[in-house]
C-alpha positions as CSV (number, residue, x, y, z in Angstrom):
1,X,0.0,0.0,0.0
2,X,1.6,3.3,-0.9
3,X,0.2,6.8,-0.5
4,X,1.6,10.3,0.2
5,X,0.9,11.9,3.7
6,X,0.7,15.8,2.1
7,X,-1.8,14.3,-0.1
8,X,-3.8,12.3,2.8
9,X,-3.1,15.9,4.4
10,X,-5.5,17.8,2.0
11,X,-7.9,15.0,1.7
12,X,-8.4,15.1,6.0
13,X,-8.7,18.6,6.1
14,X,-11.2,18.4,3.7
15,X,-13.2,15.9,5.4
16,X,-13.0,17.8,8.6
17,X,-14.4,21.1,7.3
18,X,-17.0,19.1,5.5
19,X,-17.9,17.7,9.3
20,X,-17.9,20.9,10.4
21,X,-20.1,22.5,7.9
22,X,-22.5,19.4,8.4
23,X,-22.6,19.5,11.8
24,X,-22.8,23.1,11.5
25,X,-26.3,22.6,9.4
26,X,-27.6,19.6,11.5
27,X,-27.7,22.0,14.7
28,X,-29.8,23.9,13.1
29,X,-32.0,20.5,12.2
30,X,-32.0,19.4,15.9
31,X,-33.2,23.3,17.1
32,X,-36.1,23.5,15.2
33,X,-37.3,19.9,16.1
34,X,-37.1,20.9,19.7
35,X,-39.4,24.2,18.4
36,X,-41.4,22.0,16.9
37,X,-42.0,19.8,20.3
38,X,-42.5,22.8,22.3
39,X,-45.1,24.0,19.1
40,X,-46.8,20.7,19.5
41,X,-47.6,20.9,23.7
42,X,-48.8,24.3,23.4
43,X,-51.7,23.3,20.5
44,X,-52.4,20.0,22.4
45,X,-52.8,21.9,25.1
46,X,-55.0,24.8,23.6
47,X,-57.4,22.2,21.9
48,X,-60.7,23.4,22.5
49,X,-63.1,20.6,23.6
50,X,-66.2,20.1,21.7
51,X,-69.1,21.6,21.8
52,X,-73.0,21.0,22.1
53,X,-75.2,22.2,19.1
54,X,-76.3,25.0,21.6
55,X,-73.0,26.1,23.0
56,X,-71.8,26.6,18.9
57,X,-74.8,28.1,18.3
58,X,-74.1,30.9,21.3
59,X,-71.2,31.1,20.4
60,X,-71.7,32.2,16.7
61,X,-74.2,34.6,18.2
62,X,-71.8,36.0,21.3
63,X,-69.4,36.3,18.1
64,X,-71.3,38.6,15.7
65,X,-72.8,40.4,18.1
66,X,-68.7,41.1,19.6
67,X,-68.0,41.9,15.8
68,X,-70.4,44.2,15.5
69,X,-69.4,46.3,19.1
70,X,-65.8,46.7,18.1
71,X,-66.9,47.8,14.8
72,X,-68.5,51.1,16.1
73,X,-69.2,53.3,13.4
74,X,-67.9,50.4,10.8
75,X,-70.3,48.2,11.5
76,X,-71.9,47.6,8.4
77,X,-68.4,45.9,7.5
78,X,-68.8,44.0,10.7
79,X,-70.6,41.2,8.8
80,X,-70.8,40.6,5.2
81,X,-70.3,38.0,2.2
82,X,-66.9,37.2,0.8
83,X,-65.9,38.0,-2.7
84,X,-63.2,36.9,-4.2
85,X,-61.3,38.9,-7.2
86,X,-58.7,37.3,-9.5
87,X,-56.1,38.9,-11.5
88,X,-53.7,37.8,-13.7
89,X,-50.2,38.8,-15.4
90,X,-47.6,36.5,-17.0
91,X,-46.0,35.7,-13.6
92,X,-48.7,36.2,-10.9
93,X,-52.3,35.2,-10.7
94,X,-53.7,36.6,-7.3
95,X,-57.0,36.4,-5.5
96,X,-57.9,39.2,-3.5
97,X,-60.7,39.2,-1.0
98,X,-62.7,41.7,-0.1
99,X,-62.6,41.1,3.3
100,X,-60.1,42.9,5.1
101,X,-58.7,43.8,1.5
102,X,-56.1,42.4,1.3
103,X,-54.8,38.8,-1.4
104,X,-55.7,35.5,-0.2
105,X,-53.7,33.9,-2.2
106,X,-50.6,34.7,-4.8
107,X,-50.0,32.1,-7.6
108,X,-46.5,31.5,-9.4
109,X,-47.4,30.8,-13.3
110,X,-43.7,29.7,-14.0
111,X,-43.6,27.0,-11.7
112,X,-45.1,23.6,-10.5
113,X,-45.9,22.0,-7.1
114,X,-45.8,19.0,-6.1
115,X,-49.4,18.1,-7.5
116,X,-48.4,19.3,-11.0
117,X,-50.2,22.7,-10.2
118,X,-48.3,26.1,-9.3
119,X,-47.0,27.0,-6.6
120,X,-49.0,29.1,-4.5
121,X,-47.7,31.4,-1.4
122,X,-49.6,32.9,1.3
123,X,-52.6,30.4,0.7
124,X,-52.9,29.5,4.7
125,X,-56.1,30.6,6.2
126,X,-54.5,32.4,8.9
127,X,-52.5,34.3,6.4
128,X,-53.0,37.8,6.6
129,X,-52.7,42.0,6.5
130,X,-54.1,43.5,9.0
131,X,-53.7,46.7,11.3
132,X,-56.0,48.2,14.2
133,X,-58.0,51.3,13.1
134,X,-60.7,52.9,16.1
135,X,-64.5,52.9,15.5
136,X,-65.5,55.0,18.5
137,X,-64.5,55.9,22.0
138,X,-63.0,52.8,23.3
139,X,-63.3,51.2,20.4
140,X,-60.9,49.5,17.7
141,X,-61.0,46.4,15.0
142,X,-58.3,44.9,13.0
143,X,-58.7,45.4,9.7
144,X,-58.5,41.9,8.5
145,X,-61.9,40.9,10.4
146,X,-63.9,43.6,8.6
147,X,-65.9,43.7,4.7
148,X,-64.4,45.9,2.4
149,X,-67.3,46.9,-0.6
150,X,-66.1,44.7,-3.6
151,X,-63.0,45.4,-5.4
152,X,-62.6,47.8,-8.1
153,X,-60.2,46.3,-11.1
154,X,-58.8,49.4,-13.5
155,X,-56.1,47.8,-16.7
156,X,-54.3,50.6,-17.1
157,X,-52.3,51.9,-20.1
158,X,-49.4,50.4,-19.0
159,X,-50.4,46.8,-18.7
160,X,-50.6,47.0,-14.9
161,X,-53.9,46.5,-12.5
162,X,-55.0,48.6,-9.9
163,X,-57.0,46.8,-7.3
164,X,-58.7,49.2,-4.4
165,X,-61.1,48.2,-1.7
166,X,-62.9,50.9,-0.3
167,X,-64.3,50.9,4.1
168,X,-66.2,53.4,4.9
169,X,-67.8,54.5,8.0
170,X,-71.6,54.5,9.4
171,X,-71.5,58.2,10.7
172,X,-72.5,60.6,8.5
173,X,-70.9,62.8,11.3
174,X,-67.7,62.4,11.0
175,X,-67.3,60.3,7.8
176,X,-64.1,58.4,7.7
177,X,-62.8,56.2,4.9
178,X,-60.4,53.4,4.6
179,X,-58.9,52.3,1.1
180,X,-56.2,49.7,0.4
181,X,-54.8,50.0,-3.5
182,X,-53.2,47.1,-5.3
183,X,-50.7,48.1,-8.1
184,X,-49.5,44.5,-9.9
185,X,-47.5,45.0,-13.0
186,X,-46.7,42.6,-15.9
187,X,-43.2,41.1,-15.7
188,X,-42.9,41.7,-11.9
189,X,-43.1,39.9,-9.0
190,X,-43.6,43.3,-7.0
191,X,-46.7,44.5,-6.2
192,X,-47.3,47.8,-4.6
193,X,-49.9,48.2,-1.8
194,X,-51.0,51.6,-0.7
195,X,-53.2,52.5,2.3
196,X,-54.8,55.7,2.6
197,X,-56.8,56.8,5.9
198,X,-59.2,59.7,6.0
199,X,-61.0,60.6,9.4
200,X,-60.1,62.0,12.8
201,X,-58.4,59.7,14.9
202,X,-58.6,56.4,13.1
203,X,-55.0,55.8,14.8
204,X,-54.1,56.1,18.2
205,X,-51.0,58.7,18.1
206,X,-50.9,58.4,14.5
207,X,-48.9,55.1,14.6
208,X,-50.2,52.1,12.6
209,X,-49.1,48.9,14.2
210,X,-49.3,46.7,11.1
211,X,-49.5,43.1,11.8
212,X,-48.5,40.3,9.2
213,X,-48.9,36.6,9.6
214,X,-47.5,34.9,7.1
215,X,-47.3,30.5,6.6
216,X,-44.8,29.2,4.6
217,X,-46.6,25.8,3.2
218,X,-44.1,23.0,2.2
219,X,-43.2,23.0,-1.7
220,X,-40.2,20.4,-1.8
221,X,-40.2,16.9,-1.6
222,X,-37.6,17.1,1.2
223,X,-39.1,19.1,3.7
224,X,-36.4,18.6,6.1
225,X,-33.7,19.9,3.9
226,X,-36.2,22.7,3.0
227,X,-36.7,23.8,6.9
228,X,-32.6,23.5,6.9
229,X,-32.7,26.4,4.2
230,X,-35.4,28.9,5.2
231,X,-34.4,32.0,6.7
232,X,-35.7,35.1,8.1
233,X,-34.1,37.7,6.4
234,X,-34.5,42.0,7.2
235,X,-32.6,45.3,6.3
236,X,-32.2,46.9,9.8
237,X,-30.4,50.9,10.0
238,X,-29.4,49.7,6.7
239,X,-27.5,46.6,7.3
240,X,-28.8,43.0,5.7
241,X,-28.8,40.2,8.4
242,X,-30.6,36.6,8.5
243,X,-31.4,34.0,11.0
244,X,-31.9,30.3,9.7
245,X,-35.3,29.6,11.6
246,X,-33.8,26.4,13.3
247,X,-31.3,28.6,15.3
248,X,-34.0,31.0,17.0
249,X,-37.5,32.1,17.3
250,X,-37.7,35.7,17.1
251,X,-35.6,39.3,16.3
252,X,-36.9,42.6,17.7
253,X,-36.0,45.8,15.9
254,X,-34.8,48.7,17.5
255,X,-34.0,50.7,14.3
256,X,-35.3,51.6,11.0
257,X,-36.7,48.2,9.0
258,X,-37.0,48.4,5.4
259,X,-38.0,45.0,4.7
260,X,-38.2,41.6,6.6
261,X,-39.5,38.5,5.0
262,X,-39.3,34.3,4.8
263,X,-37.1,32.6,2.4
264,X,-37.6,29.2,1.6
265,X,-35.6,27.4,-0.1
266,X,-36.8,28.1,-3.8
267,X,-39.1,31.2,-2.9
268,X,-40.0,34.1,-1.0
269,X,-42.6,36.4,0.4
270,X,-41.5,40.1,1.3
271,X,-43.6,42.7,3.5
272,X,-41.5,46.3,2.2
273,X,-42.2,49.8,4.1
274,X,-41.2,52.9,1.5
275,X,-40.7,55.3,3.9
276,X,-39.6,52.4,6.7
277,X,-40.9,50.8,9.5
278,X,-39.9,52.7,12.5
279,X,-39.5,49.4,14.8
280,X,-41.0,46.2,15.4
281,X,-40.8,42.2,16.1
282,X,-41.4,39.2,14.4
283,X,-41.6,35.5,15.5
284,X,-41.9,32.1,14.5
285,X,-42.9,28.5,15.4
286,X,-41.7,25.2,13.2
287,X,-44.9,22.8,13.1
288,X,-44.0,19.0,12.9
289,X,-43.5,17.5,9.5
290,X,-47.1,15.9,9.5
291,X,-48.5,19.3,9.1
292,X,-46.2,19.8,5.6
293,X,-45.9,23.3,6.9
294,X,-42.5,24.8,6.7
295,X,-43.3,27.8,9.3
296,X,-45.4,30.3,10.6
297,X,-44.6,33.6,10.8
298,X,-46.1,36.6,13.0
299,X,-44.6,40.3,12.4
300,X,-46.1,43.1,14.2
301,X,-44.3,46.5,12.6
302,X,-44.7,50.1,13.4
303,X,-45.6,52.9,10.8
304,X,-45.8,56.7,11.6
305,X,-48.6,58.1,10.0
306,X,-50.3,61.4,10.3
307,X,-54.3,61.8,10.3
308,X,-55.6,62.0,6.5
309,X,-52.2,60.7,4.6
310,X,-51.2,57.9,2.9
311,X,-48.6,54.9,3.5
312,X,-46.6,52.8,1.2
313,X,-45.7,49.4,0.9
314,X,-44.6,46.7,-1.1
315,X,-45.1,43.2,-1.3
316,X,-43.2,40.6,-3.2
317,X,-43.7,37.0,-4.0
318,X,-42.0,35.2,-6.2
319,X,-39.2,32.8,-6.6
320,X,-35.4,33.4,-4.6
321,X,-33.3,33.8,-7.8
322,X,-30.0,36.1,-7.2
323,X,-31.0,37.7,-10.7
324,X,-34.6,38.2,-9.7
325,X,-34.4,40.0,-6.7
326,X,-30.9,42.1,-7.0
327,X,-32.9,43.7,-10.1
328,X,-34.8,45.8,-7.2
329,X,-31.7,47.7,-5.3
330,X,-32.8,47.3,-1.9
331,X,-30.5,44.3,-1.0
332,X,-33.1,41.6,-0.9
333,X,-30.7,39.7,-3.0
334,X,-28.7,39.3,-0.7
335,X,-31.1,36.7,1.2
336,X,-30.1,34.2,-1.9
337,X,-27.2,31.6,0.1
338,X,-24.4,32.3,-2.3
339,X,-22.3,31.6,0.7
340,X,-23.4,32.6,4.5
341,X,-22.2,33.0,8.3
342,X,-18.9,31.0,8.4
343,X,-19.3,30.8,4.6
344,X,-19.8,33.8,3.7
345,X,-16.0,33.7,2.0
346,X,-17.3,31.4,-0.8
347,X,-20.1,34.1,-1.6
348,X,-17.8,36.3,-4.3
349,X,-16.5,32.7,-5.6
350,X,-20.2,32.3,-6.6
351,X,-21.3,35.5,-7.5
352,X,-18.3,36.5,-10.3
353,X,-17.6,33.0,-11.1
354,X,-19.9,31.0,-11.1
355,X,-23.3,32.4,-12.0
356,X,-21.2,34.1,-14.7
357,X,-20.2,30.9,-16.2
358,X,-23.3,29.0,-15.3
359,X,-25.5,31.6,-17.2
360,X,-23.2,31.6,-20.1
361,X,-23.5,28.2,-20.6
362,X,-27.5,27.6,-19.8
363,X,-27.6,29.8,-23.2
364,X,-26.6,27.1,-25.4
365,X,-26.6,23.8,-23.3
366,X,-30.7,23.0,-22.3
367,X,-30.2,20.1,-19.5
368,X,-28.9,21.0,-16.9
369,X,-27.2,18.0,-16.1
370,X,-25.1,19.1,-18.8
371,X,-24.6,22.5,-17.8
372,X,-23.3,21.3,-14.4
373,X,-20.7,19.3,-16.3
374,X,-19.3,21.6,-18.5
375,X,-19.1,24.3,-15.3
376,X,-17.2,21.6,-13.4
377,X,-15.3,21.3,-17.2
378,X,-14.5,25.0,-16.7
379,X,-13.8,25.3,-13.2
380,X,-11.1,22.2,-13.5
381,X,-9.6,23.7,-16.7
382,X,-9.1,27.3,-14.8
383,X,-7.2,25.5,-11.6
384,X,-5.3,23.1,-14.2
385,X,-2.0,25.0,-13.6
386,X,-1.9,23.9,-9.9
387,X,-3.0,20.9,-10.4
388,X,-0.4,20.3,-12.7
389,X,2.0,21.8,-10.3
390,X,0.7,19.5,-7.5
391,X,1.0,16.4,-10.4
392,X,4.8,17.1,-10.8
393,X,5.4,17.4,-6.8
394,X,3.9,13.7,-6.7
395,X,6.3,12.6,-9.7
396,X,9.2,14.0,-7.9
397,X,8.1,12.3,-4.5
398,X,7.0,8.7,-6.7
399,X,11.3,9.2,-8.0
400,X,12.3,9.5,-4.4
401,X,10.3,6.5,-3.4
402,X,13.3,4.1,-3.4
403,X,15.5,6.6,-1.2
404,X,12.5,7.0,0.9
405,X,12.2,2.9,1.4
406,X,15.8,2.6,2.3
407,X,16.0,5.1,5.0
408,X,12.6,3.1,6.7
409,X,14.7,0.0,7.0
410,X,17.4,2.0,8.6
411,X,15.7,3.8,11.1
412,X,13.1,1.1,11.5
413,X,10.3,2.3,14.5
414,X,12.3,5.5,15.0
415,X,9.8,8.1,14.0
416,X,11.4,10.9,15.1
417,X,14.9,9.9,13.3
418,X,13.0,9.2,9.8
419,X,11.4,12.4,9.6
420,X,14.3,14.7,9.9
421,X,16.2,12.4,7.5
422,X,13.4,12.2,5.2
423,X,13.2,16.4,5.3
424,X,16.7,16.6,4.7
425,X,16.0,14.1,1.6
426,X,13.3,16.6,0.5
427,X,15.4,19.9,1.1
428,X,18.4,18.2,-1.2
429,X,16.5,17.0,-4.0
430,X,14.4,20.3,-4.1
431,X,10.8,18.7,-3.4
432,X,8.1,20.3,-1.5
433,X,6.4,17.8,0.3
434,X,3.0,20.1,0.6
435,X,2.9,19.9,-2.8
436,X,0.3,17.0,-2.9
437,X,-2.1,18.4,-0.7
438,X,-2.8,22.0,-3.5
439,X,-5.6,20.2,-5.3
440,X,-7.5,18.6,-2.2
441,X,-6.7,22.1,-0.5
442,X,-8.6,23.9,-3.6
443,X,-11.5,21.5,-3.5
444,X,-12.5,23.0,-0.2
445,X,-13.9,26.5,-1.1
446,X,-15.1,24.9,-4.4
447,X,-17.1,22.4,-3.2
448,X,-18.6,24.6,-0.4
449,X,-19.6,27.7,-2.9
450,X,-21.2,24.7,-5.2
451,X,-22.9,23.4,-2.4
452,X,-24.4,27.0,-1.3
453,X,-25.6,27.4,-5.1
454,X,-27.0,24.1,-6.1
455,X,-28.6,24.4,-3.0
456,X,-30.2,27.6,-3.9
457,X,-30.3,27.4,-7.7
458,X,-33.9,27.6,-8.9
459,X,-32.8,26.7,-12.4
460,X,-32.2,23.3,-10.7
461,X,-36.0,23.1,-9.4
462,X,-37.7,20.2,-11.1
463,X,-34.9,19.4,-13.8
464,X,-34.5,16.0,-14.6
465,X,-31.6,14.6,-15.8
466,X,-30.4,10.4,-16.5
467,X,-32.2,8.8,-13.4
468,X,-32.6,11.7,-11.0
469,X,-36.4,13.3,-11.3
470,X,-34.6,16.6,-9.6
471,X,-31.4,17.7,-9.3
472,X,-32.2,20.0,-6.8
473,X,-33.1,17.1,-4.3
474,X,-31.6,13.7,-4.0
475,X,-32.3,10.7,-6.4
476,X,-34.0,7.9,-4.1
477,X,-33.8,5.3,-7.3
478,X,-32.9,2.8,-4.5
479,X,-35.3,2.8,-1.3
480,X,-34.8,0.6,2.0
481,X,-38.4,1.0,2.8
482,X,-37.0,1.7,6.8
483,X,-34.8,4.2,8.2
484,X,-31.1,3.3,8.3
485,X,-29.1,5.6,10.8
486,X,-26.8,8.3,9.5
487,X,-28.0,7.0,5.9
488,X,-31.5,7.3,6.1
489,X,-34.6,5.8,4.2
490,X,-32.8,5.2,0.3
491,X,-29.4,5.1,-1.7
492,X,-28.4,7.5,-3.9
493,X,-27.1,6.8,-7.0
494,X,-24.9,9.6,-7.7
495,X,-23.6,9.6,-4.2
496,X,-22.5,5.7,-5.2
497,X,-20.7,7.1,-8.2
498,X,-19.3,9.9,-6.2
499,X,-17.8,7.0,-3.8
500,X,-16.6,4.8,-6.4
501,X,-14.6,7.4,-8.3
502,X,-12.9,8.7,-5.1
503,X,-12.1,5.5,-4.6
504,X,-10.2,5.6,-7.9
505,X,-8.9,8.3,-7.5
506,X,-7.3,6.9,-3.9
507,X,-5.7,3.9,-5.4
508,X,-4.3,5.3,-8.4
509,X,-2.5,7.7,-6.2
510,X,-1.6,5.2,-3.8
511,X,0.5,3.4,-7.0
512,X,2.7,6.9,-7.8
513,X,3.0,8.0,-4.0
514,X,6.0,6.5,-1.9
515,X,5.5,3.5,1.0
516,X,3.3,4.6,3.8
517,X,3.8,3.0,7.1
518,X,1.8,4.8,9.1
519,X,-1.5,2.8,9.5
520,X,-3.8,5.0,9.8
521,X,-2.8,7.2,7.1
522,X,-2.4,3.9,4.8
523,X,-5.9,3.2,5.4
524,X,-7.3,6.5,5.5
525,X,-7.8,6.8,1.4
526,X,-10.1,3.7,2.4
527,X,-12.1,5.6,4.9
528,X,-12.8,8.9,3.3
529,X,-15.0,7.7,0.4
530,X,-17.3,5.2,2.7
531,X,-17.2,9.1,4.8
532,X,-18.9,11.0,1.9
533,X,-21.5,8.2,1.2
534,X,-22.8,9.2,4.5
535,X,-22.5,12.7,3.7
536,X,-23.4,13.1,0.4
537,X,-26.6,10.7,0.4
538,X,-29.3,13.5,1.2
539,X,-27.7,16.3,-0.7
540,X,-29.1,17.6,-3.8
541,X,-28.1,15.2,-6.6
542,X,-26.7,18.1,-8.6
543,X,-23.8,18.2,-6.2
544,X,-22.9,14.5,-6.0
545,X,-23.1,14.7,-10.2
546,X,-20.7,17.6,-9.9
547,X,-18.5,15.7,-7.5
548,X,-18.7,12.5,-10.4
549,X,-17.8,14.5,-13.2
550,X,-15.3,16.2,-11.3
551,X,-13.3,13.0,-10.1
552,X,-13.4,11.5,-13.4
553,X,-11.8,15.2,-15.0
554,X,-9.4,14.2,-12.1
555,X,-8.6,10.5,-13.3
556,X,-7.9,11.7,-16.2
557,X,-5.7,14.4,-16.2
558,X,-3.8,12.1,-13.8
559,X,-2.6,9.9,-16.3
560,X,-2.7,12.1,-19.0
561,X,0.1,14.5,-17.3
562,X,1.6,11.3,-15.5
563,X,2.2,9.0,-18.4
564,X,2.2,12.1,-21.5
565,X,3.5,15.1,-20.1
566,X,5.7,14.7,-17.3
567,X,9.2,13.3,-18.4
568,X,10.4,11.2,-15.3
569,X,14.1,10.9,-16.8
570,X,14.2,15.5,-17.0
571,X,12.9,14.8,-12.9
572,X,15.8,12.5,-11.8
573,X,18.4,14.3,-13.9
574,X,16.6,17.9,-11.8
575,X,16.9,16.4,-8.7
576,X,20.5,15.5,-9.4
577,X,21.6,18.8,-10.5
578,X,19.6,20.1,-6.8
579,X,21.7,18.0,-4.7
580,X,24.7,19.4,-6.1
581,X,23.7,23.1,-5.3
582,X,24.5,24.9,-2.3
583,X,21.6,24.6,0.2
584,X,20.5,27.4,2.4
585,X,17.9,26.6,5.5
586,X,15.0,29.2,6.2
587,X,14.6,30.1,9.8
588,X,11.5,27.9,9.9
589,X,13.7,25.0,9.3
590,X,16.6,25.9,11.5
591,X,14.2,25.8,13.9
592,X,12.2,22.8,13.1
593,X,16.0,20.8,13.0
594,X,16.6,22.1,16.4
595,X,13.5,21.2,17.9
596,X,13.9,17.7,16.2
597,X,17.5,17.0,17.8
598,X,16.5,18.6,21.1
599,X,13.6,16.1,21.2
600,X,16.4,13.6,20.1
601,X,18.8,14.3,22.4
602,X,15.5,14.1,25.7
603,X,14.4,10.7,24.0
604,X,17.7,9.1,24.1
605,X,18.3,10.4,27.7
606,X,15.3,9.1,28.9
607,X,16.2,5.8,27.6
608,X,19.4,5.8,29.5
609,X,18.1,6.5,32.8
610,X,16.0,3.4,32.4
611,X,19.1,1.2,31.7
């Protein structure tokens, strides 16, 4: 068995950042199941018990007749009939409902769920707008429980809609009006939404406290993987900032907001203030998986607003594409994880490399399967020069290999005496035995910016490619029918090819890398692909393809440069003509030599004083 240590270097540093990034993620995993366990005792607790026929019936009664005191001078709108009015560009369909004015639901044309239809955001029933507004003395309702008249639809000139409900009071005494305007233009996923107030003191200190409740409803097939990647994302004073909703249940804001909103893995619902909200809070519970409900959110924002004026917002659904959203300047594009928290450093990688490259090359290749190879294609081609760098330290190290065997059966167990010999070896021949480790060392930020956009990448939603049904999720070709630990319920095929070609990669370096006695290191190229068929079986499968392609670039520009464009015979001739120049020692390795003897000089001292 033969394989370089510098090599086995870069391949265990790699394996313990990908630990670390796993374990990083699977925190967040085991947070929000303990959210979801508190979530569950609270509704089990709150359960209402069932009623008689004549307790309902009091109820309903003890409830209208409740609406109708807190509507106060609204209460015409107290009760009423629901009416539901659709519009329609080429990216949004939305219903709007009359009552509290406000959409009931927002359809995506562009893309499918998991029923074949679209997608459809903020379709819960306890999704909604709302704000409190005062119907008389000691008197206020929210917004959301009262009947605007029906909407009025205008098609302007432009293409766009304008939606506006209209609440108006009872007292022809001091008349007051509420009106919510919908703006919805073709080719955006922005809509604006405009309230206007008229009438004394339908705000208490002219502050609106605008409450949103928003549920993000499952829309991937893995909705474990999809809690792992929604966020809570804000601009606060200015600043961008996140929290993964596994990791906490709440932010309070002190400063300025200009937007909050929930990210889930493939889309996103924004609540926008034009003029900012002033401060505010927002929480959020994780239900259990049974309820296919990714979370619910509750924001309750504050708005200054003066008697008789007008207030802006926006509100945007749509899907979380870096192009998408970075087309509307208020950093919102920023939510998209090109790279985040201890990550972050992969972020430019992907944002002037990548997506460059990857949307050059969707314009002429259609699967993206494809695409994906010929980016990995690219991205090998563009670090080729190391590589081949690192290709000609492991021919100079494969020509020392005989040296290298000699000095092991003369210093036999002694560790410590082989290594400094063994540098010494390296120094006169002119070999740097880090050398090996350059391409394993490269992989790292590579493989983590890849990871952060396949795992983000829209494009990737739904396309199909040899047996995977999704590259954005894992291929499950081969199911267990039970739950295997650490492995879970199925096998993917791309993660097997991902192992296997490791693999080869392991033993074809083993055969140009000198004797390696260390055991563990011996073994270790072994170890580190049955490692990533652990990791790598619940990651998207665009990833594990990536990884394939990319160890079989590997394989081959190994023997290519090895056996075509390295010339052993110029290497032993080099390292002769090293070994006859001068040698100088850095500091680093005056020191490292001293430390070595000193530790020498104690070992063999200690084993006198046990003759």
């Amino acid at each position: 068995m033969k394989f370089d240590r510098n090599t086995i270097l870069g391949f265990t540093l790699l394996a313990a950042l990908l630990f670390g990034y796993f374990y990083y993620t699977n925190k967040e995993q085991a947070a929000y199941r303990q959210q979801q366990a508190i979530a569950d005792s609270i509704a089990n607790a709150s359960k209402p018990r069932p009623d008689t026929l004549a307790q309902k019936i009091d109820s309903v009664r003890a409830d209208s007749m409740n609406r109708q005191a807190k509507a106060g001078s609204f209460k015409g709108a107290a009760d009423g009939v629901e009416q539901i009015t659709e519009v329609e560009t080429d990216l949004l369909r939305i219903a709007f409902t009359n009552k509290g004015g406000q959409p009931k639901w927002v359809e995506l044309k562009k893309f499918k769920n998991m029923d074949s239809g679209h997608v459809r955001l903020a379709a819960d029933t306890a999704d909604k707008i709302t704000y409190a507004i005062n119907t008389g003395n000691n008197q206020s309702a929210q917004t959301a429980d009262l009947y605007f008249q029906p909407a009025q639809v205008v098609k302007n000139e432009d293409g766009s809609f304008t939606v506006s409900f209209l609440l108006s009071s009872a007292d022809s005494a001091a008349a007051a009006t509420v009106q919510h305007q919908y703006t919805i233009r073709p080719g955006d996923y922005m809509l604006d939404f405009d309230i206007a107030l008229n009438g004394n003191s339908l705000l208490t200190g002219g502050v609106m406290n605008l409450n949103w409740e928003y549920t993000a409803a499952q829309q991937e097939s893995d909705l474990s993987f999809e809690k792992q990647n929604t966020q809570i994302g804000y601009v606060e004073d200015g600043e961008f900032d996140y929290h993964t909703i596994g990791r906490r249940s709440s932010v309070g804001f002190s400063a300025p907001v200009k937007w909050l909103g929930v990210r889930q893995r493939f889309f996103n619902t924004f609540l926008i203030a034009k003029d900012n909200f002033t401060s505010g809070k927002i929480n959020w519970v994780i239900p259990d998986n049974n309820e296919k409900i990714v979370v619910r959110s509750a924001a309750s924002m504050r708005v200054e607003m003066p008697a008789d004026a007008k207030v802006g917002f926006s509100l945007l659904y749509g899907p979380s594409d870096y192009h998408t959203l970075t087309r509307y300047d208020l950093r919102i594009g920023k939510i998209v994880n090109l790279g985040q928290g201890p990550y972050a450093f992969v972020r430019p990688l992907n944002k002037y490399v990548v997506i460059p490259v990857w949307d050059f090359i969707k314009n002429f290749v259609s699967n993206y399967g494809w695409v994906i190879a010929f980016l990995t294609l690219f991205i090998r081609l563009l670090i080729s020069p190391l590589t081949y760098k690192s290709y000609l330290s492991g021919a100079k190290m494969k020509a020392l290999r005989p040296e290298i065997a000699a000095l092991r059966e003369k210093y036999g167990k002694d560790q410590q005496a082989m290594s400094m010999e063994q540098m010494k070896l390296f120094r006169e021949a002119g070999v740097n035995p880090l050398g090996g480790c350059i391409p394993a060392l490269l992989q790292i930020p590579i493989f983590f910016a890849l990871y952060s956009f396949f795992s983000s990448s829209v494009d990737l939603r739904g396309a199909g490619f040899l047996w995977a049904n999704d590259l954005s999720a894992f291929d499950d070709v081969i199911k267990f029918g039970v739950h295997i630990p650490l492995l879970g319920s199925h096998l993917s095929l791309f993660t097997i090819t991902a192992v296997l070609t490791s693999l080869a990669i392991s033993l074809y370096s083993m055969s140009m890398t000198p004797d390696q006695s260390n055991p563990i290191l011996k073994y270790m190229p072994y170890i580190f692909p049955v490692f990533l068929l652990f990791i790598f079986n619940q990651l998207p499968s665009a990833l594990t393809w990536y990884y394939t392609v990319s160890n079989i670039i590997t394989l081959i520009l190994q023997f290519v440069i090895q056996n075509y464009i390295i010339d052993h015979n110029k290497i032993l001739a080099r390292i002769a003509e090293n070994r006859k120049k001068p040698k100088t020692k850095s500091k680093w390795q005056e020191r490292l030599e001293q430390m070595q003897e000193q530790q020498k000089k104690m070992k063999e001292s200690q084993q006198k004083s046990r003759r």
